[in-house]
C-alpha positions in Angstrom: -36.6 30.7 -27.6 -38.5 32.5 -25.2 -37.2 35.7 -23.6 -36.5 35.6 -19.9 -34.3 37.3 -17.2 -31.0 35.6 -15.8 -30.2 36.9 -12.9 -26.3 38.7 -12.6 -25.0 36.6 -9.4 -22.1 39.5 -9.3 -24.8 41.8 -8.3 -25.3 39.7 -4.8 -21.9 40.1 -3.7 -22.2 42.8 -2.3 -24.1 42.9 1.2 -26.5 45.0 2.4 -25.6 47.8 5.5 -28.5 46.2 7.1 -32.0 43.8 6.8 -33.5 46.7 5.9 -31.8 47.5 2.8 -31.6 43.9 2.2 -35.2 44.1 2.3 -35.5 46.9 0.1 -33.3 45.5 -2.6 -35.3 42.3 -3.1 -38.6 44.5 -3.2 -36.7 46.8 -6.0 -35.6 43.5 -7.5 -38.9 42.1 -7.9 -40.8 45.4 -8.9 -38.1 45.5 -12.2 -38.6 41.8 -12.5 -42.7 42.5 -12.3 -42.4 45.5 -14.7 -40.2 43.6 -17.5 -43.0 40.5 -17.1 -45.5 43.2 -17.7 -44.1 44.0 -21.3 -44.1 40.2 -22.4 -41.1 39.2 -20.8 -41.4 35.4 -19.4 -41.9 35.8 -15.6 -38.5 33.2 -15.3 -35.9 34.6 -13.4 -32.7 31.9 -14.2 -30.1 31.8 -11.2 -27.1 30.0 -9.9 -28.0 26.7 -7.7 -26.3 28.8 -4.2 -29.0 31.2 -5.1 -31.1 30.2 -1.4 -28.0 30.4 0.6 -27.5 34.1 -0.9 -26.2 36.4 2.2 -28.6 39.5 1.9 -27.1 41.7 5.1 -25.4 40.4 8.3 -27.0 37.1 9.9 -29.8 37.6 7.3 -29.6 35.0 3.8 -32.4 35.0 1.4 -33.5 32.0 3.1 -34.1 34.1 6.4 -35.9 37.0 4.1 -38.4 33.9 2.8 -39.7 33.2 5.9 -39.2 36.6 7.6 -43.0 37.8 8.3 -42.6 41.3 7.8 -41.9 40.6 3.9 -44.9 40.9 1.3 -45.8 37.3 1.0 -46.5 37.8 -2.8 -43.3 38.9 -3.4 -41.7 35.6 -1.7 -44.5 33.5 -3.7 -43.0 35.4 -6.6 -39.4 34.1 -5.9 -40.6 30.9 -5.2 -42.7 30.5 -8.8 -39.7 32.8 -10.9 -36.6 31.5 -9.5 -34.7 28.7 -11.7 -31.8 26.6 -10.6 -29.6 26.0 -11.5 -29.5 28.3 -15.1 -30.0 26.1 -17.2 -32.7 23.9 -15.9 -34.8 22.6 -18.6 -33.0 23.5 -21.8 -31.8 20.2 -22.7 -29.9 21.6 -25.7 -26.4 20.3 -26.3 -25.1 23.6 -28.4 -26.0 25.6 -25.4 -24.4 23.3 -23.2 -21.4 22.8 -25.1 -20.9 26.8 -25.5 -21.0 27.6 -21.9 -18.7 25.2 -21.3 -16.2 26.3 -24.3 -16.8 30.1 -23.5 -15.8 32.6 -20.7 -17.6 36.1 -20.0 -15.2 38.5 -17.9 -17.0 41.6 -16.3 -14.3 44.2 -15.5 -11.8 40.9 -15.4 -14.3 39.0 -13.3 -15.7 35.9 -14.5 -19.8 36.2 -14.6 -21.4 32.9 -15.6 -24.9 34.6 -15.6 -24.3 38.1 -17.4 -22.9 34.5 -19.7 -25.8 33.1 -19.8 -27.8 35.9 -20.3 -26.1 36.7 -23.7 -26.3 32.8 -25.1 -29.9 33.0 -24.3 -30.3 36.4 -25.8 -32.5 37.4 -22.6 -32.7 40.0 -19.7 -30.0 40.2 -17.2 -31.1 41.4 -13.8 -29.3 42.7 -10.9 -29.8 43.6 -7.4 -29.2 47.2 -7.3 -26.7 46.9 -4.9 -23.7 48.7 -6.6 -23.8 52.1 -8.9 -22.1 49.8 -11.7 -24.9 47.7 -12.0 -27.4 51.0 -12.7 -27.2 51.0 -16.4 -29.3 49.4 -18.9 -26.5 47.4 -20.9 -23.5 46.0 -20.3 -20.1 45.1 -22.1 -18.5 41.9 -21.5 -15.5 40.4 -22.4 -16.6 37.2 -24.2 -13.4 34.2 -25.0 -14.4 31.1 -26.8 -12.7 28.4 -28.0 -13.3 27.1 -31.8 -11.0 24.8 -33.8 -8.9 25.0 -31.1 -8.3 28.7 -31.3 -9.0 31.0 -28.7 -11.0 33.8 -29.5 -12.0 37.2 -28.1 -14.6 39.2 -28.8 -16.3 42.3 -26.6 -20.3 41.6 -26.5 -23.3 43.6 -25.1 -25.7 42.4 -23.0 -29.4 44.2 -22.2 -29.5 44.7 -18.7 -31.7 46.1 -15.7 -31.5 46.5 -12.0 -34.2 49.2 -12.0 -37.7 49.8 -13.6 -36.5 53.1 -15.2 -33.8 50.0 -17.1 -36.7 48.2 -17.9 -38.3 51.1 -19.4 -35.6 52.3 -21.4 -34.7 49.1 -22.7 -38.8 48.4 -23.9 -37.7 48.9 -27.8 -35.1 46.0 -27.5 -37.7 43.9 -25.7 -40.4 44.2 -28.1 -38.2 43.4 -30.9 -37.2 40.5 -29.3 -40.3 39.6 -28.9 -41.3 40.5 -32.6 -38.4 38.4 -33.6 -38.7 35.6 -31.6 -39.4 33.1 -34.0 -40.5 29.4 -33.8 -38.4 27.5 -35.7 -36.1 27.5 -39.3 -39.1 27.6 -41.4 -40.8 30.5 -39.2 -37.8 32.4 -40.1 -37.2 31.6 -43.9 -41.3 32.3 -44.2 -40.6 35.8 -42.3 -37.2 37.0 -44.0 -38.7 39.3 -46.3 -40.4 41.1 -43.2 -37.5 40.8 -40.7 -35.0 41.8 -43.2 -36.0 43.8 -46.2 -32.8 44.4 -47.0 -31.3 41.0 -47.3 -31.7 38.8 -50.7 -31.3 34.9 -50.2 -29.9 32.7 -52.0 -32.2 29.6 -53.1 -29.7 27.2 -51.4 -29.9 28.9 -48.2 -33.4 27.9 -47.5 -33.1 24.1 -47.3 -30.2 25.3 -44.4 -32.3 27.4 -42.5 -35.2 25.7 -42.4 -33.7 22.6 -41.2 -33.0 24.4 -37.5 -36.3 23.3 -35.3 -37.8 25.0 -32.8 -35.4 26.2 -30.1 -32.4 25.6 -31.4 -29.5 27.7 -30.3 -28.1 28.2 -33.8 -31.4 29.8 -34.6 -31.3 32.5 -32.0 -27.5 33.6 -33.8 -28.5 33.3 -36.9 -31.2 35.9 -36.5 -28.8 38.1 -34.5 -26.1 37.8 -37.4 -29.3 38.7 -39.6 -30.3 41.5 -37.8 -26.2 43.1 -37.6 -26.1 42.8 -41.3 -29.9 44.4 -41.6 -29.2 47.2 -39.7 -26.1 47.7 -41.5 -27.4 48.3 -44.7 -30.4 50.9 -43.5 -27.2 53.5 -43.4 -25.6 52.1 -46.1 -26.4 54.9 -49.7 -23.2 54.7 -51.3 -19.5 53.6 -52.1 -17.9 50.6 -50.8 -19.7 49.0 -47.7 -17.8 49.7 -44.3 -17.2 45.7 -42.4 -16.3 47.8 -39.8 -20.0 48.6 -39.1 -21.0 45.3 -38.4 -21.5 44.5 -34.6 -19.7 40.7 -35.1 -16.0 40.4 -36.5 -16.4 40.0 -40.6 -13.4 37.9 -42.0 -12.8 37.3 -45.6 -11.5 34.2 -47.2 -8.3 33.3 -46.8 -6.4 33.4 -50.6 -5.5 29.5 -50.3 -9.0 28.6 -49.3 -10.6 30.8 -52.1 -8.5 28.9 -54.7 -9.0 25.4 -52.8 -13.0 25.7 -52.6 -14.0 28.3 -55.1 -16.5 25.6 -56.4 -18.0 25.3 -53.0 -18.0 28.8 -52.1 -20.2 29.8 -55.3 -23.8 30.4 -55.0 -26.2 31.0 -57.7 -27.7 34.4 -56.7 -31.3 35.6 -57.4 -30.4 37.8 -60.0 -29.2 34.3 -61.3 -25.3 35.6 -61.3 -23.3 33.4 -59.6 -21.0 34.8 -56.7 -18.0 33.4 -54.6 -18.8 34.7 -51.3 -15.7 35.2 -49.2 -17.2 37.5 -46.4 -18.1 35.6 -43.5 -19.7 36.1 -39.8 -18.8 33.1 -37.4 -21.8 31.3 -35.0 -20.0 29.8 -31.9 -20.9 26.7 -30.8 -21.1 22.9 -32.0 -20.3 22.7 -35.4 -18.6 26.1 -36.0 -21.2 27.4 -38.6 -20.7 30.1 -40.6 -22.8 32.8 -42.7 -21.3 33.9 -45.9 -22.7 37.0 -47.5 -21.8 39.4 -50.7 -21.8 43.3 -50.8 -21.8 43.1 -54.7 -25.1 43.5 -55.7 -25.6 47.4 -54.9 -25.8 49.9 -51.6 -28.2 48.9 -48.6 -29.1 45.7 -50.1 -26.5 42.5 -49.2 -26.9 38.7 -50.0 -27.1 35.9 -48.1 -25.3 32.9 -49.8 -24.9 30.7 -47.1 -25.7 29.8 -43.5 -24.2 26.2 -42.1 -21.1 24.8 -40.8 -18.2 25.8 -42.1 -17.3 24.7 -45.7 -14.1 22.2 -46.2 
């Protein structure tokens, strides 16, 4: 999936003084958006469908600042061509769909459908600079979704910027995403001994990765789950691996469902032991998939046994 910016409507509740600031605020605004597009980052800016009606300062919306001739007119040209509504304008994927509508993101308690968005699409947040909160170049949210009718809670970080100095700061994280932004499942089980070194797969996990086509929201978690467990093992040397480490909740196994489906939660590994792998990472989403992985095999290197809705 491509990487864009989704733009933090909590960021434009907060009016300007005056037109002049409001002024000054889009112009910032757009510079970070520019400077982010310069790196590789799609020039797409997603936003909420009341975006045009957005009050900038006192008797002055966005509408008045697009047709206010004192403005660059490249910059309103720029808004015009960047600017999607509502967010999720041409993805026509039902997982995403189906997520957003089964998961709420709370910013300090406050409900924020694009800092939401932002995270399911693993792209940019932008803000207007208009509060000192919104100066940093991540933010925390706290992310509920609802799975097998559970409710579950989770705290999640998204990459953010209201600034060029944020852009700049966050360039490592962008060019990995754009390193790792791969086409489809079979893009990612050609790539897996580059992207992840030190992750071993099991045979059976191919056939389940490379059925995911291109754009597929299941995809983009699968290679963040990848990435948590990669990073994991680079400070990994010795004793007993620490599940606290990883970024995503790891759950085991329950006993009962160990003894139920020990059959179906054996892989052959490729050392050609066969393990039961009871560690697990949840994917949210249609279909509640799951990726089971093993710690067994030594320090810094853990396997993959499998990646696909959870087993029954």
């Amino acid at each position: 999936m491509d990487l864009e910016m989704v733009l933090n409507e909590l960021s434009l509740r907060s009016a300007a003084n005056d037109i002049k600031m409001a002024k000054q605020r889009m112009s910032e605004l757009i510079l970070t958006a520019r400077e982010a597009a310069e790196l590789g980052v799609k020039p797409i800016i997603r936003t909420h469908h009341e975006f045009y009606n957005t009050v900038l300062a006192d008797n002055y919306s966005l509408s008045n600042w697009l047709v206010d001739k004192t403005v660059n007119r490249d910059d309103i040209r720029f808004i015009l061509t960047a600017a999607k509504t509502p967010y999720l304008e041409d993805i026509q994927d039902s997982d995403i769909e189906n997520k957003n509508i089964l998961s709420d993101f709370l910013y300090e308690g406050e409900k924020s459908e694009g800092l939401g968005i932002a995270y399911l699409l693993e792209s940019l947040a932008l803000s207007i600079n208009s509060d000192k909160k919104w100066e940093f170049n991540s933010i925390s949210l706290e992310y509920t979704w609802l799975e097998d009718d559970n409710l579950n809670l989770d705290t999640v970080t998204v990459t953010h910027a209201s600034t060029i100095k944020n852009v700049k700061e966050n360039l490592s994280w962008i060019q990995e995403r754009l390193k790792t932004g791969v086409r489809d499942g079979c893009n990612l089980w050609q790539r897996k001994k580059d992207l992840f070194p030190s992750l071993s797969f099991c045979e059976s996990v191919g056939q389940q990765i490379q059925s995911l086509g291109n754009g597929s929201p299941m995809l983009r978690q699968i290679v963040r789950k990848l990435f948590e467990l990669e990073n994991c093992c680079k400070t990994w040397r010795d004793g007993d691996f620490d599940l606290d480490l990883v970024a995503s909740k790891v759950t085991p196994e329950s006993d009962s469902r160990l003894q139920s489906l020990e059959d179906k939660l054996t892989f052959k590994c490729p050392d050609d032991v066969y393990r039961i792998f009871s560690l697990h990472l949840r994917m949210t989403g249609a279909g509640a998939w799951r990726l089971h992985f093993s710690t067994e095999l030594r320090p810094d290197k853990i396997i993959i046994g499998y990646i696909g809705p959870k087993i029954q």
